[in-house]
C-alpha positions in Angstrom: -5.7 29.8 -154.5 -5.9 31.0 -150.3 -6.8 29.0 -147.3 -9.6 30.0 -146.2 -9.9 27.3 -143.2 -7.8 24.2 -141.4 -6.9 22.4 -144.6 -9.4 23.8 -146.4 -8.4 25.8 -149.8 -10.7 28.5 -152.3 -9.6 28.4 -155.8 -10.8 30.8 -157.8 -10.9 29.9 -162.3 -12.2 31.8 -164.8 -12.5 30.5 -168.2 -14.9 30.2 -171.2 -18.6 30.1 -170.0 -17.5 31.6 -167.2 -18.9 35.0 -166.8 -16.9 35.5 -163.2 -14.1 34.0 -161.1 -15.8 31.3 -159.4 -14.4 29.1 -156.0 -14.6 25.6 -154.9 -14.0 24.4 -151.6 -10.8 21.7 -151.5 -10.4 19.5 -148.6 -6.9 18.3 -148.1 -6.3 14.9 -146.9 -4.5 11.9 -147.6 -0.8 11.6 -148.5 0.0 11.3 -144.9 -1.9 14.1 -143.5 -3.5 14.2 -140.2 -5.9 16.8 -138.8 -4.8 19.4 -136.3 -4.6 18.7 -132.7 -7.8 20.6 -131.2 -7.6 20.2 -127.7 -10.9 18.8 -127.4 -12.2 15.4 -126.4 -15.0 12.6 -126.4 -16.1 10.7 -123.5 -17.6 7.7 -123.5 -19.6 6.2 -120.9 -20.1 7.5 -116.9 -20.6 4.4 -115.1 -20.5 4.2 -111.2 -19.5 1.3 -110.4 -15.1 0.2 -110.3 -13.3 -2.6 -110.9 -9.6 -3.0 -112.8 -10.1 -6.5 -114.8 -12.0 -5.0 -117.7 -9.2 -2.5 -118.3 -7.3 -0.8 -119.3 -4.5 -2.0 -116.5 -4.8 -4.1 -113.7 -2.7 -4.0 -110.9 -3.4 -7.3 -109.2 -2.0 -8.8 -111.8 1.5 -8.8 -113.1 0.8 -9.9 -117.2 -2.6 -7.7 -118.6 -4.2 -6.7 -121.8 -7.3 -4.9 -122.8 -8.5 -4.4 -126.6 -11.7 -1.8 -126.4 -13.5 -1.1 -129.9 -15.0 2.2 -130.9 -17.2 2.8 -133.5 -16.8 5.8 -135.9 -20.0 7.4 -134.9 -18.5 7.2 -131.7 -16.1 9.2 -132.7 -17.7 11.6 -134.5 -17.5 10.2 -138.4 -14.4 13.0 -138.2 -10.9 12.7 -139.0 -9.1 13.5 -136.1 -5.1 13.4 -134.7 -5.8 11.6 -131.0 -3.2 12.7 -128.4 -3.7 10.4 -125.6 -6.5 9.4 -123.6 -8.3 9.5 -119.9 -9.5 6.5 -117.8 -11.5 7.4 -114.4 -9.7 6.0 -111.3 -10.9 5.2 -108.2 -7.8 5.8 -105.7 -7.2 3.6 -102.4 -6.0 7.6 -101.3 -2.6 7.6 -100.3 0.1 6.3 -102.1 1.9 6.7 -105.5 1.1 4.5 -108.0 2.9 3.5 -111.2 1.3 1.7 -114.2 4.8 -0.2 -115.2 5.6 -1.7 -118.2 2.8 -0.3 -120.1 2.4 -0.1 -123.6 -0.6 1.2 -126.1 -1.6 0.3 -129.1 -4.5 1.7 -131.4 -5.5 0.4 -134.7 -8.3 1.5 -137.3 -10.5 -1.6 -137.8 -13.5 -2.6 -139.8 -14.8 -4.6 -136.5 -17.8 -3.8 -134.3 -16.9 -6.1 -131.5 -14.4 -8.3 -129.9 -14.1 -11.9 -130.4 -14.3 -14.9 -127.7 -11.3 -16.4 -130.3 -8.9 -13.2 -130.5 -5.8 -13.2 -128.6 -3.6 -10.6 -126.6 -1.2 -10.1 -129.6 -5.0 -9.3 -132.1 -4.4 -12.6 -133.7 -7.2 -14.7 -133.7 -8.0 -18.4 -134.2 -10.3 -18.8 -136.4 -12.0 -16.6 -139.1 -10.7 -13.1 -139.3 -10.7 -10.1 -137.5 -9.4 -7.0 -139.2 -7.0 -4.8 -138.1 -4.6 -1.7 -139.8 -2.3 1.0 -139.8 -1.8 0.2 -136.2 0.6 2.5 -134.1 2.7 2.1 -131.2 1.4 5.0 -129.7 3.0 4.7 -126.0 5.7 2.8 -126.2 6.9 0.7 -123.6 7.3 2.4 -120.0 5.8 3.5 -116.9 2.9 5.2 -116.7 3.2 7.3 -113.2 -0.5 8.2 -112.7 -1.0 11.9 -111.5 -2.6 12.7 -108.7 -2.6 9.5 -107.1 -4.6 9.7 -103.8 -7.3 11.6 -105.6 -10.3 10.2 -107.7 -10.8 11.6 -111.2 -9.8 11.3 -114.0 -6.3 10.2 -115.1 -4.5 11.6 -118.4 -1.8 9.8 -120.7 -0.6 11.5 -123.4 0.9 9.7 -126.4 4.2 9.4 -127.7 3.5 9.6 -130.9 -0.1 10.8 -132.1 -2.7 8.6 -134.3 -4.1 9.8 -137.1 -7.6 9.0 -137.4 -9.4 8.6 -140.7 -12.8 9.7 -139.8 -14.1 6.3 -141.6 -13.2 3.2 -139.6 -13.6 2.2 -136.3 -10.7 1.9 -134.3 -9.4 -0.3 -131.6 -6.9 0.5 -128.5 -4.9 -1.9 -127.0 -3.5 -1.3 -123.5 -0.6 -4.1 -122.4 1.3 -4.7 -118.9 4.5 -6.3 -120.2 5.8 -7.4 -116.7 5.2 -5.2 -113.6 4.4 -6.0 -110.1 0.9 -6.8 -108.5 -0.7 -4.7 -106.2 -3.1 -5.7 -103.2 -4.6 -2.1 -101.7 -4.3 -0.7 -106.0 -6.4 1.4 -107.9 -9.7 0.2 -109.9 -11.1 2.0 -113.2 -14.5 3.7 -113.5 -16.6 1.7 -115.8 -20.0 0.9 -118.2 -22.2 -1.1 -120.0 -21.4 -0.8 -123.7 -23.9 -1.8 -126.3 -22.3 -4.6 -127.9 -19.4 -7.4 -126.5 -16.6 -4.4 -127.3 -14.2 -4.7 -125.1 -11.6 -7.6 -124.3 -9.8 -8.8 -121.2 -6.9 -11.3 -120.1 -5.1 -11.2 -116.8 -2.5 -13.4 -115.4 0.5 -13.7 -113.0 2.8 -16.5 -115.1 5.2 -14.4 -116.9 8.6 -15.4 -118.4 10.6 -16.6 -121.8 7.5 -19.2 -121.7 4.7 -18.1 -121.1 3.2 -14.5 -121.3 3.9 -11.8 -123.1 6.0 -14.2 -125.4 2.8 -16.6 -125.9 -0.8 -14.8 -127.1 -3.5 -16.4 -125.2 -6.7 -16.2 -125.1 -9.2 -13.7 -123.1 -12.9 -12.7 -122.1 -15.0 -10.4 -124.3 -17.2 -8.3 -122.2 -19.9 -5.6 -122.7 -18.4 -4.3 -119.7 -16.4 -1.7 -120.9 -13.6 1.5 -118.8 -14.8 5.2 -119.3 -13.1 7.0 -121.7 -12.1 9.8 -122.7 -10.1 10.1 -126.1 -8.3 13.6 -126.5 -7.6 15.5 -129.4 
């Protein structure tokens, strides 16, 4: 047996009937394997128009959460190990600005779209809306943007990577735990998906009370950041 390509292996068996050593391809996956990171990426959408309510975080705001679903021919129908991902900002231009409290989520799921019933923690109220193997990618912290006062697009890298099946769809949560609300702030590139994708809730009462410690209900939207998830 040799490799003869990334997780790919040639054995080569002889045996009665056989007149010569023959090979089979063997694709190695599963048992908690994760394709190697590439270095590549996929964008999706190239809007032109900005705003920082339909994610991924809103600085006007103190408490926000977006929830943004994306199909598997989205992503390729390939297994893939995602790194991080890039939003498009549009800067006031000076300035440094720092996403606080910022946490990220992504989940495979066998969902299509949002729902006007899920909440900011994924639960939902009624029905069911399925979620798994969901990873705290970016744990909680600040997010300093790079290049502030220049438009473009803006990188995070993850913590820990996800390992993407090549199968599911998959859904990314982005969270602002508690930060601060900016007036002259930053606002996100964005698009009109297909389908009611992407989810939105945004709100300034924070506290042992209220939010993060209570889900609530948001918006589901067809209005939807640029993207670009890296691998």
């Amino acid at each position: 047996m040799k490799v003869t390509g990334d997780n790919i292996f040639t054995i080569a068996m002889s045996g009665k009937g056989m007149n010569a050593f023959q090979s089979f391809p063997v694709v190695v996956g599963g048992g908690g394997g994760c394709a190697s990171i590439l270095g590549t990426n996929t964008q999706i959408g190239s809007g032109t128009n900005f705003e920082d309510s339909y994610g991924p975080y809103n600085f006007w705001y103190r408490y926000s959460v977006w929830h943004g679903v994306y199909s598997a021919s989205e992503l390729g129908n390939v297994a893939r190990q995602i790194t991080g991902l890039q939003f498009y900002m549009d800067s006031p231009g000076y300035g440094t600005y720092i996403a606080e409290d910022m946490i990220i989520h992504v989940a495979h799921t066998t969902e299509s779209t949002t729902s006007s019933n899920l909440r900011t923690d994924l639960s939902i109220a009624t029905g069911t809306w399925n979620y798994f193997d969901r990873v705290t990618v970016f744990p909680l912290q600040d997010w300093t943007i790079p290049s502030p006062t220049v438009d473009g697009w803006k990188q995070v890298d993850f913590d820990t990577t996800f390992c993407y099946n090549g199968t599911d769809n998959i859904v990314i949560t982005v969270e602002k735990k508690l930060g601060t609300y900016i007036s002259t702030r930053p606002k996100w590139r964005y698009h009109t998906a297909s389908g009611f994708t992407s989810w939105f809730f945004e709100n300034d009462s924070v506290g042992s009370s209220y939010y993060p410690n209570v889900p609530k209900f948001g918006s589901t939207t067809n209005l939807k950041p640029d993207i670009k998830i890296l691998y």
